[in-house]
TIMIVEX-239981 format. One record per atom (N, C-alpha, C): x, y, z. Coordinates in steps of 0.02 Angstrom, whole numbers, plus 50000, padded with zeros to 5 digits. Example, Ala and Ser with C-alpha at 12.3 -4.5 7.8 and 13.67 -1.06 7.14 Angstrom:
<atoms>
506604971650390506154977550390506604983550390506424988850354506844994750357506455000250394
</atoms>
This chain:
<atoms>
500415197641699500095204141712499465204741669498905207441692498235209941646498465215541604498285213241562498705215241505497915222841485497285219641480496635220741480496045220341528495705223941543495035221041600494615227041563494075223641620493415229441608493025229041679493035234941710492475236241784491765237641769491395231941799490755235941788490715238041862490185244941844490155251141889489535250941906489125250141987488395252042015488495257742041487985258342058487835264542115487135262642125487355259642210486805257042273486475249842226486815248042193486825241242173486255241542109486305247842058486255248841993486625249241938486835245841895487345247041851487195251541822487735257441828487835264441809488415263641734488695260941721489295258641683489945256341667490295255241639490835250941654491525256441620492105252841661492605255841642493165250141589493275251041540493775248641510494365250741492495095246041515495795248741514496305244341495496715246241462497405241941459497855244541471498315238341478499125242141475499515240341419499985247541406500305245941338501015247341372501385243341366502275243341405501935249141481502215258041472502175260241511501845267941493501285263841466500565268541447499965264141485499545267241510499015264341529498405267641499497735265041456497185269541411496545267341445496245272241469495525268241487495085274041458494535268741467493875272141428493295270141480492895274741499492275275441560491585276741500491245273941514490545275441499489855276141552489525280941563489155281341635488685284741610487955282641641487335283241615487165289541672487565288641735487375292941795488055297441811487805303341829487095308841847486845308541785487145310441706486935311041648487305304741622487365303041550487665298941493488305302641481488755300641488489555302941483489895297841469490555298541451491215295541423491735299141461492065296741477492835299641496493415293541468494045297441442494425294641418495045296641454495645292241485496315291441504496645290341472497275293741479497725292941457498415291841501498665287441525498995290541603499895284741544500425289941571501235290941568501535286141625501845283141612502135283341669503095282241680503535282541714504035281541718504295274641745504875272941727505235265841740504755262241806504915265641860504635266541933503905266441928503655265341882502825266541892502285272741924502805277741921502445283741950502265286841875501845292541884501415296141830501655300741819502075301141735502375307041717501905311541694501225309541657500855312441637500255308941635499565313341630498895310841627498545315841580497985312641542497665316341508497075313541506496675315841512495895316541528495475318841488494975315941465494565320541398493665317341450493295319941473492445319641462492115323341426491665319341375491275319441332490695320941392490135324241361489355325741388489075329641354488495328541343487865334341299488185337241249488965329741213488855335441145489475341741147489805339941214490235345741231490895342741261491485344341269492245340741282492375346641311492565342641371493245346241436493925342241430494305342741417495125342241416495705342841472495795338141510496445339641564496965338841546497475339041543498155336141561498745339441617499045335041649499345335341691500005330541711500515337241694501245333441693501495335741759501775330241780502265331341842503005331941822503465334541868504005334741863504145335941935504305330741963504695328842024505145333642031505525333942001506455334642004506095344942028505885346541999505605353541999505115354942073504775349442061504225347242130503555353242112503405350842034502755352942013502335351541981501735351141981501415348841944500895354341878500905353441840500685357041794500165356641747499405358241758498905358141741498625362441694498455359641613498075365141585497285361241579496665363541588496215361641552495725367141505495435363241470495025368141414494275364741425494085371041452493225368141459493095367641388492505366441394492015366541318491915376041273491915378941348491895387341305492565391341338492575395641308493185399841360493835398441356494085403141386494865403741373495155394941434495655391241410496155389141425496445390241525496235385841566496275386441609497055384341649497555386341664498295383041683498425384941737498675380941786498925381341843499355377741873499755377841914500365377041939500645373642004500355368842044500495364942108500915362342123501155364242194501705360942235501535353242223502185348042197502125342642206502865339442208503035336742261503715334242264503655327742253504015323742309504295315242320503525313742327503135316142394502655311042422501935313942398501755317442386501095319442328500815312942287500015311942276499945306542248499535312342190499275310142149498855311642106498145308242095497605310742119497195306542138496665307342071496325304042022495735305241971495045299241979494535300641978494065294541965494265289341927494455284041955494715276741926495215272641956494855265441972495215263942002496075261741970496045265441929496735265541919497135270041952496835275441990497235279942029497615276542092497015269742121497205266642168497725261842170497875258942092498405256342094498895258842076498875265042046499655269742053499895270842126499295272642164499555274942221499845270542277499725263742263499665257742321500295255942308500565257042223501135253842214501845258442227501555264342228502345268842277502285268342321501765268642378501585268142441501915261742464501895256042468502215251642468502105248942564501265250342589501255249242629501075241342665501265241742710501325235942756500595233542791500435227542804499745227142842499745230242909499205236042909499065236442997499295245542955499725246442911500275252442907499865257842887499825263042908499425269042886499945275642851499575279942788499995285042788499555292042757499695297042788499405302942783499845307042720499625309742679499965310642604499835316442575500105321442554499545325642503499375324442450498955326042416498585323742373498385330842311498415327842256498105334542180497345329542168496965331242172496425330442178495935330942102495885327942058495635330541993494865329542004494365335541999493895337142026493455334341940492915330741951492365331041913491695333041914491455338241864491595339341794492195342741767492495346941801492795351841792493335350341769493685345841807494585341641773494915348641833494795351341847495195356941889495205352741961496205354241945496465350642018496535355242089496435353042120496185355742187496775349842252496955353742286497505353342341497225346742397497375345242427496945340342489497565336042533497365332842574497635329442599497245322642603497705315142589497175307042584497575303942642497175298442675497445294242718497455288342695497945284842665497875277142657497955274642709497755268042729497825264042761497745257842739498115252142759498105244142715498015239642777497405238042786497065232442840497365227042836497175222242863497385213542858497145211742799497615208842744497375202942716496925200242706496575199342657495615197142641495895188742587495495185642604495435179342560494815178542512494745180442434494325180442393494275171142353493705170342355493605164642314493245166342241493915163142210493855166342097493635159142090493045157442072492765150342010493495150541957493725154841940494545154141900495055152141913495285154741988496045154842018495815152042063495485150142108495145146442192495295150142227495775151542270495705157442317496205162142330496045169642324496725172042306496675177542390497295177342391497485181742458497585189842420497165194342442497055200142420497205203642478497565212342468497815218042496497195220642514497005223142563496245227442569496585233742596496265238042572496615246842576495885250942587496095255542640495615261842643495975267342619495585271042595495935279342583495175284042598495405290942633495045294642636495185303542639494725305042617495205312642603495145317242690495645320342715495505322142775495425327342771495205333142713494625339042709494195337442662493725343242665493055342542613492745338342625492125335442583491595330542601491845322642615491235319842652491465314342670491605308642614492145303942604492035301442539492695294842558492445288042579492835284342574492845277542544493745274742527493865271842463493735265042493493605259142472493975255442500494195250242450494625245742449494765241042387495445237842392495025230442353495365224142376495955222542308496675223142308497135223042261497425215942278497555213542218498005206942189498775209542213499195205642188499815204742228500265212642160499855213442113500115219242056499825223542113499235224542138499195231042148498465232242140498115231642088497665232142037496955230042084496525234742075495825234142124495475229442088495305223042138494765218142107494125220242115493935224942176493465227242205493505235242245493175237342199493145243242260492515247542266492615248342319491725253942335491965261742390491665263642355491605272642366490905273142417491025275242471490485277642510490355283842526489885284542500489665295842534489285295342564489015301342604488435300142628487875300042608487785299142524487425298342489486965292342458487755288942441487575284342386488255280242407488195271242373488835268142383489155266742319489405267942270489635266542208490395261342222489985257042147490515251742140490825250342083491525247842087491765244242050492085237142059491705233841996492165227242003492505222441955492835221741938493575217541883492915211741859492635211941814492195205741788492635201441740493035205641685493395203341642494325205041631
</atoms>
């Protein structure tokens, strides 16, 4: 298992910055650095249980000098999810979301994609419509939605390391709000070697260098 990596991150084929993460037993820590829209940091903290689902996440972005704070614990058994964040001014923001069995938890990183690929546990060709907690940036405030995964045929990558590895290729897309889709190529863990975000904007990337 990658024990360590690091993504470097474009946008429209500029390096914007890279993401660095490990795993510790059944803690996962990453650290983002991004020059775009502004110079920021974001820091992870993501929980997880035997099963590999997310007991908890915690979220900190740094910018201009100023810290926003998420965290967000689930509790299945209850079927809720429980959000406080603390902007930079102001009172303490908490709120309270329906989240049972099939709810994913979705945040910027492709680590969200391999939490989610690995309960999903879908089949090639297999599609699934899901709800989704949505952690909105800048804000860290989670917001309701509905995502569509879907897991295509099988892609064959050639690594100068490994020679050629048979990779999972997955779409996800949110089926309200703006247009915004995932796509990305996972190892036999799960774990995105490649992935790119398309808006109608801009195409942002990530990719496993180390």
């Amino acid at each position: 298992m990658i024990i360590q990596g690091r993504y470097l991150i474009t946008r429209d084929g500029a390096r914007i910055g890279d993401e660095r993460f490990r795993f510790r037993g059944h803690l996962i820590e990453s650290e983002v650095e991004l020059s775009w829209p502004s110079p920021h940091r974001r820091r992870l903290h993501i929980a997880l249980d035997t099963a590999r689902s997310v007991n908890e996440i915690e979220i900190e972005l740094l910018e201009a000098g100023e810290t926003t704070r998420g965290r967000y614990r689930i509790d299945r058994s209850a079927a809720t999810l429980r959000a406080l964040v603390q902007p930079p001014a102001g009172a303490s923001i908490e709120r309270v979301v329906p989240f049972g069995e099939e709810p994913e938890l979705v945040f910027p990183s492709p680590l969200s994609s391999f939490l989610s690929v690995g309960r999903l546990h879908l089949w090639p060709g297999e599609r699934r419509d899901v709800p989704a907690v949505v952690v909105q940036v800048p804000t860290l405030l989670p917001e309701l939605n509905r995502v569509r995964f879907q897991r295509l045929p099988d892609v064959e990558l050639l690594s100068p390391q490994a020679g050629t590895l048979v990779l999972a290729d997955y779409l996800a897309e949110p089926l309200e709000g703006p247009a915004l889709e995932t796509r990305f190529q996972s190892n036999l863990l799960g774990l995105p070697l490649r992935m790119r975000l398309r808006t109608p904007d801009a195409v942002g990337e990530y990719v496993l260098v180390e």
